[in-house]
N, C-alpha and C positions, 0 to 999 in steps of 0.2 A: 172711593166714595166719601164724600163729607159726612160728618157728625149729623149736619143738619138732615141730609136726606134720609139718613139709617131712621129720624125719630119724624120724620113727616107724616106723622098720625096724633089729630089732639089727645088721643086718648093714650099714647104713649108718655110715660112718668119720665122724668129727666134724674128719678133722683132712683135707686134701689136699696135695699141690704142686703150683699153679697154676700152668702155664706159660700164659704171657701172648703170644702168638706175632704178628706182623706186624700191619698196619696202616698204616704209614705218619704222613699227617697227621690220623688219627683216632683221635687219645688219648681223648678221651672215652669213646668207646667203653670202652676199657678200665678207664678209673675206675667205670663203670657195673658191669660186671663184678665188681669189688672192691668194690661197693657191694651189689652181689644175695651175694655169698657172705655179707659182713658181715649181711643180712637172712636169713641161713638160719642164720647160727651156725656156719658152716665156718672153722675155724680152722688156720692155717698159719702155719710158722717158715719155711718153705724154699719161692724162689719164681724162676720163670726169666721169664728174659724176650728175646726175642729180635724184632728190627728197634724197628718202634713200639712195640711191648709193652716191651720194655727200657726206654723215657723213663719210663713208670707205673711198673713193677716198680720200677725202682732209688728213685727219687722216694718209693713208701712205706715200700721198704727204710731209707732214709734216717732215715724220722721223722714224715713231711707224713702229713697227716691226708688223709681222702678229700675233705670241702669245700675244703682247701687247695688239694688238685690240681686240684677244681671250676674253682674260683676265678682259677685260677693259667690254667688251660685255656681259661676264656674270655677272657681280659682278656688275652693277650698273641696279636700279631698275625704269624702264623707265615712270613708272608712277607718277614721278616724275615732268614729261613736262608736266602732265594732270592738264587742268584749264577743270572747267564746269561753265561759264557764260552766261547763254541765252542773256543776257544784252549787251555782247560783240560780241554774232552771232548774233544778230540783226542791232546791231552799225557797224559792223566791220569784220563781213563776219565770223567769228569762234569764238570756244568755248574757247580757250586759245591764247592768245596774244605771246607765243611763246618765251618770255625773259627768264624765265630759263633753255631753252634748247640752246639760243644763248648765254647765258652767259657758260654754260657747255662744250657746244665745242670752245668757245676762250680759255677756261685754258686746255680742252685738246690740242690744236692750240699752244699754250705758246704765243697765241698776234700776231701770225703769217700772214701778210701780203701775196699776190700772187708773188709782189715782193721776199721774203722772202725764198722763195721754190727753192727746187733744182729740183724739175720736174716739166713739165708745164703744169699745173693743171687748167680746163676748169670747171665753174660751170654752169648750164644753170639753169633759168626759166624761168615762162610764164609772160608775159606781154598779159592781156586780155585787153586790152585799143585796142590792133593792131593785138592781137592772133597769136605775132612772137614772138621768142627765144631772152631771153636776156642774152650773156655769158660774165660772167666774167672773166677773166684770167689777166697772165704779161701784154697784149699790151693795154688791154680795161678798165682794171680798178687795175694796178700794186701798188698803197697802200690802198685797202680798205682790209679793214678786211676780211678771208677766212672765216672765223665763219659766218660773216654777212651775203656773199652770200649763205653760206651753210642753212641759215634762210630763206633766200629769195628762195629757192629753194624747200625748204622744208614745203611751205606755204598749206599744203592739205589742200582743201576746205573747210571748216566745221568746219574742226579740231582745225587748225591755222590760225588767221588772213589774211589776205591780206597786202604785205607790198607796200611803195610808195617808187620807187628811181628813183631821176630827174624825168622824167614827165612817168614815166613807174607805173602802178600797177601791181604789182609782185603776181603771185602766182606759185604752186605747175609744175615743169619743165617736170613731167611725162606726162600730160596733150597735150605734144605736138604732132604733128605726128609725123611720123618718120624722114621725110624729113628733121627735122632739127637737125638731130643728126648724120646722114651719109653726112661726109663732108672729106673733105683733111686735117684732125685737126692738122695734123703732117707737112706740107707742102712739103713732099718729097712722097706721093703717098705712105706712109704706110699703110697697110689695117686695117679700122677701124671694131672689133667685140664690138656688142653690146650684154650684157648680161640680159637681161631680168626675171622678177620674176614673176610669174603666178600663183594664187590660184585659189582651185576648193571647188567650193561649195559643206558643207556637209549636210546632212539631220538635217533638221531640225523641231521639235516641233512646229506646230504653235500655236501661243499667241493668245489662246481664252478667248480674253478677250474685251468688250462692249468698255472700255476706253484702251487709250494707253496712257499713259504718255510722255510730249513732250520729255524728254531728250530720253526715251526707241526710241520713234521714231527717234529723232534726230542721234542718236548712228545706226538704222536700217537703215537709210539712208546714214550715212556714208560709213559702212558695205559695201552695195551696189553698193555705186559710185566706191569703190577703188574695187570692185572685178570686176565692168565692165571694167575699165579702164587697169585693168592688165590682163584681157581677149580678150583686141583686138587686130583684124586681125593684122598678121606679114603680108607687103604686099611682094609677090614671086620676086619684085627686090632686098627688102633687107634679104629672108630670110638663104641665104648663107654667112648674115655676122650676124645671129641673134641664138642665143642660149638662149631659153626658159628655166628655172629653176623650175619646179614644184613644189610648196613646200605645196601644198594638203590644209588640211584647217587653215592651220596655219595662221592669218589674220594680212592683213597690216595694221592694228590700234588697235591692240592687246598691252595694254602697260603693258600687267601682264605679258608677258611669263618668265618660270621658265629655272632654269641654261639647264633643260635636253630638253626642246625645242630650247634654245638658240641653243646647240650642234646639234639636229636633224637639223636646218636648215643649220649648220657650213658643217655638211655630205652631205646634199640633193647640197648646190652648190656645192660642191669641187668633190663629185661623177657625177654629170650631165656633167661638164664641162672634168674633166678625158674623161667620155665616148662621148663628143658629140664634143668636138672643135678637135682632130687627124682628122675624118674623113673630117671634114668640109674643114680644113685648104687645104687634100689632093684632094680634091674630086673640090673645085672650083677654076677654073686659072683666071677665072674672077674677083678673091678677091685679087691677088697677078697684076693684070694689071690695074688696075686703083684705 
C-alpha cells in the first residue's frame, strides 16, 4: 500500500512524536517501528525515548540510518552488557553496573551531546527518590552526554544499577505511568503516539527442584518484573494515542537473542505498526485536536 493511501484522511497529521517506550533487549523491535512510519510517510523532528526505546531513538537522533541500526542490531552480541555480581545488587540495586553498555553507545553516539543533534531528542527516567519523570533534552540538560542519559534510563531494576544525578536517583524510565509521557513535547500541539512492547507469557516447565539457586531466582524475578511492567493497563484516555507491539515470548532481558529473532522482532514492530497506526491515526479527531 502507498504512503499516500495509509493517510487518505484530511484530518490525518503527516507529522507525529513518536515515543518509543520500553523494551529492554528488544531493539529491533523498535527499528521496525521507525521503519513502518518511514513506509507510511510519517514524519518527525521530535522524538522520546524511554528504557529500550532510548538506544533506537537516540541512535537515529544521532544520524544512523534505519539499516545501520539493522545492522548494528544484529551483529553485536548483547551479552556482552551482562555483569552477574550479587555483591553489586546488594550494594547497589543490580547485577551489572552498566559501564559497558554506556561506554558502547557513546562510540556508537560518536561523543554526541543533546546539544549536538539535529532532532530534539527527549530521554526520560525515573527518579524513585519523588516517583516523577526526569527528561533530558536541548533545554534541560544541552551538554551532557546522550550515551549517559541513555544509561540512566536504561537502569532496569535488578539488572543495572541505580544511577545518582544531582540529587535524583535514577532508575529504569518504563517504570513511569503514562501520564508522563503524554505531553505537548513538540510545543505546537503535535500529536504524541506512543509505541509500546508487550510480551506474553509462554508455558513453562516448572523447576522442581527443593533448592533454587539465588542467581536462577534472581534472573526468575527479573523475568517477572519486566513482563508485569510491559503488561500494564493502557488507560482508555491514552489508548488512541498508544499502539501495543506484541512480540510473544521473546523476553525483555533476553541478552542471547540470535540474528533470526533479532529480525522476527524487526517484522513483529514494523507489521503491527503498518496495521495498527492508519486506522488509529483516521479513526481519533481527538489526537489531531489537542
Amino acid at each position: 500500500m502507498l504512503a499516500s493511501e495509509h493517510l487518505n484522511n484530511s484530518m490525518a497529521p503527516q507529522q507525529i512524536v513518536p515515543i518509543f517506550s520500553g523494551g529492554g533487549t528488544r531493539l529491533s523491535t523498535h527499528i521496525g517501528i521507525i521503519q513502518a512510519l518511514h513506509d507510511q510517510g510519517i514524519d518527525f523532528k521530535t522524538l522520546v525515548g524511554v528504557s529500550g526505546g532510548a538506544v533506537v531513538a537516540s541512535m537515529f537522533a544521532s544520524g544512523k540510518t534505519i539499516g545501520e541500526m539493522f545492522t548494528l542490531a544484529k551483529e553485536t552480541n548483547f551479552n556482552m552488557f551482562r555483569e552477574n555480581s550479587l555483591w553489586r545488587l546488594m550494594t547497589q540495586g543490580g547485577l551489572g553496573s552498566g559501564d559497558v553498555f554506556e561506554q558502547w553507545m557513546d562510540k556508537q553516539l560518536q561523543g554526541q551531546t543533546f546539544a549536538d543533534l539535529a532532532y530534539d531528542l527527549h530521554i526520560v527516567a525515573t527518579d524513585v527518590a519523588n516517583s516523577q519523570p526526569v527528561i533530558f533534552n536541548k533545554t534541560n540538560t544541552p551538554d551532557i552526554k546522550v550515551s549517559q542519559a541513555v544509561r540512566y534510563s536504561m537502569s532496569i531494576p535488578l539488572v543495572f544499577t541505580f544511577k545518582e544525578f544531582e540529587n535524583h536517583i535514577l532508575v529504569d524510565g518504563a517504570i513511569l505511568s503514562e501520564d508522563a509521557l503524554f505531553r505537548d513535547w513538540q510545543g505546537d500541539a503535535t500529536p504524541s503516539i506512543c509505541f509500546r512492547l508487550q510480551g506474553s507469557s509462554e508455558d513453562k516447565t516448572p523447576i522442581m527442584k527443593k533448592w533454587i539457586k539465588l542467581p536462577t531466582f534472581v534472573s526468575m524475578l527479573i523475568q517477572t518484573f519486566m513482563d508485569a511492567v510491559s503488561r500494564e493497563y493502557v488507560h482508555q484516555a491514552y489508548w488512541n494515542r498508544t499502539i501495543v507491539v506484541n512480540t510473544k515470548s521473546l523476553s525483555a532481558v533476553n541478552f542471547g537473542f540470535t540474528p533470526e529473532e533479532k529480525t522476527q522482532l524487526f517484522n513483529l514492530g514494523r507489521e503491527t505498526v503498518n496495521r495498527f497506526l492508519p486506522p488509529k491515526l483516521r479513526q481519533s479527531a481527538a489526537l489531531f485536536q489537542h
